[in-house]
C-alpha positions as CSV (number, residue, x, y, z in Angstrom):
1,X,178.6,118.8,126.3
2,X,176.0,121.5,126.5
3,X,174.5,122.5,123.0
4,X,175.1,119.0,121.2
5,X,173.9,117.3,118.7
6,X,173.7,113.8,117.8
7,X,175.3,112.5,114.3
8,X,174.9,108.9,112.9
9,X,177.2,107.9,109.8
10,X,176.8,104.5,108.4
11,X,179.6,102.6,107.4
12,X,181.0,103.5,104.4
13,X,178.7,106.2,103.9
14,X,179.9,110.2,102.4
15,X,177.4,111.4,104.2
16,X,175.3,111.4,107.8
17,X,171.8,109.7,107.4
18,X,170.5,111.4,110.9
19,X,171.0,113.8,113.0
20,X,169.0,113.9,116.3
21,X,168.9,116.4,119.1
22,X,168.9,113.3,121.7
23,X,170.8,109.4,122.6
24,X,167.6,107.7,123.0
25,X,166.1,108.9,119.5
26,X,168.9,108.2,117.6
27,X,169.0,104.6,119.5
28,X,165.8,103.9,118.3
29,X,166.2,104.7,114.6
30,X,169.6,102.8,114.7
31,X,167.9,99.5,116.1
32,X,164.8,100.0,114.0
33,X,166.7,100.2,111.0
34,X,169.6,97.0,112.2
35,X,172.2,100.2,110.7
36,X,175.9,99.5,111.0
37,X,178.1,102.9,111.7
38,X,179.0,105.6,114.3
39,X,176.5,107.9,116.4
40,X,178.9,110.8,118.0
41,X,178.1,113.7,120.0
42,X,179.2,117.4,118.3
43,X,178.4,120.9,119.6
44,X,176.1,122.8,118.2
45,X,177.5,126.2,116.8
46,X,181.0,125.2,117.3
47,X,183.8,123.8,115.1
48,X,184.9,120.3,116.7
49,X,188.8,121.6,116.0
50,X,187.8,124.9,118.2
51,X,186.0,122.4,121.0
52,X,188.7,120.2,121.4
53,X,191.0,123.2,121.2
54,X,189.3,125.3,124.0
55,X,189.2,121.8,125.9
56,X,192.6,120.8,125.4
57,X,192.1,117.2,123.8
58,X,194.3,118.5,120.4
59,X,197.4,116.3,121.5
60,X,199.9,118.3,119.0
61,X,202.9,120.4,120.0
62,X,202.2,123.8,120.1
63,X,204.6,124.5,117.0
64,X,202.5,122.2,115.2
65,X,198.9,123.4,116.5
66,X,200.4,126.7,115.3
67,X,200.6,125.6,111.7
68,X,197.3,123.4,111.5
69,X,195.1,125.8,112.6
70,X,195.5,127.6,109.8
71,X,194.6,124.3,107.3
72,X,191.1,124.5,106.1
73,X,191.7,120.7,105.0
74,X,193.2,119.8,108.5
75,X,189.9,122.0,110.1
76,X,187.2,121.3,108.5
77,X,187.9,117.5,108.8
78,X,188.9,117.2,112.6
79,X,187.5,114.7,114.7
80,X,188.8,113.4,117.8
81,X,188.1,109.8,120.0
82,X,187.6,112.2,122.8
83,X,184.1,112.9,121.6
84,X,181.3,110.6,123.0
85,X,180.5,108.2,120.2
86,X,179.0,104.7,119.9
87,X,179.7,102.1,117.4
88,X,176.5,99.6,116.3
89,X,176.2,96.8,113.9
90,X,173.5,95.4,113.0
91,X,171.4,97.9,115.5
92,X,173.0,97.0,118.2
């Protein structure tokens, strides 16, 4: 994914506690810190419901795509497993 960033969210957490424009940064704060949570990979300047639409990874039917798309709720909180992401505990 061209133009990405990288988010870490601890677990449990509301919020992100980084965001880094590269894998091996992120790595290092994660094991530095022994943080438990999820580092995934979004694009920069695009909604992740409009990537994964434009990339076809929205498994719906279109009937139902037709009707979500139109759910700020639904939009503003998609995710997919189809983005590269990487689980730690403990820093590693």
């Amino acid at each position: 994914m061209e133009n990405s960033i990288w988010v870490f969210k601890g677990v449990n957490s509301q919020f992100s506690g980084g965001v880094f424009d590269n894998l091996e940064a992120a790595e290092k704060w994660i094991k530095e810190n022994s943080l438990t949570g999820v580092l995934t990979k979004y694009p920069i300047n695009q909604g992740v419901f409009d990537w994964a639409k434009e990339k076809g990874l929205i498994n719906m039917k279109p009937e139902k795509l037709e009707e979500k798309k139109n759910d700020p709720i639904f939009v503003g909180g998609f995710t997919t497993a189809s983005m590269e992401h990487y689980h730690y505990e403990n820093g590693e």
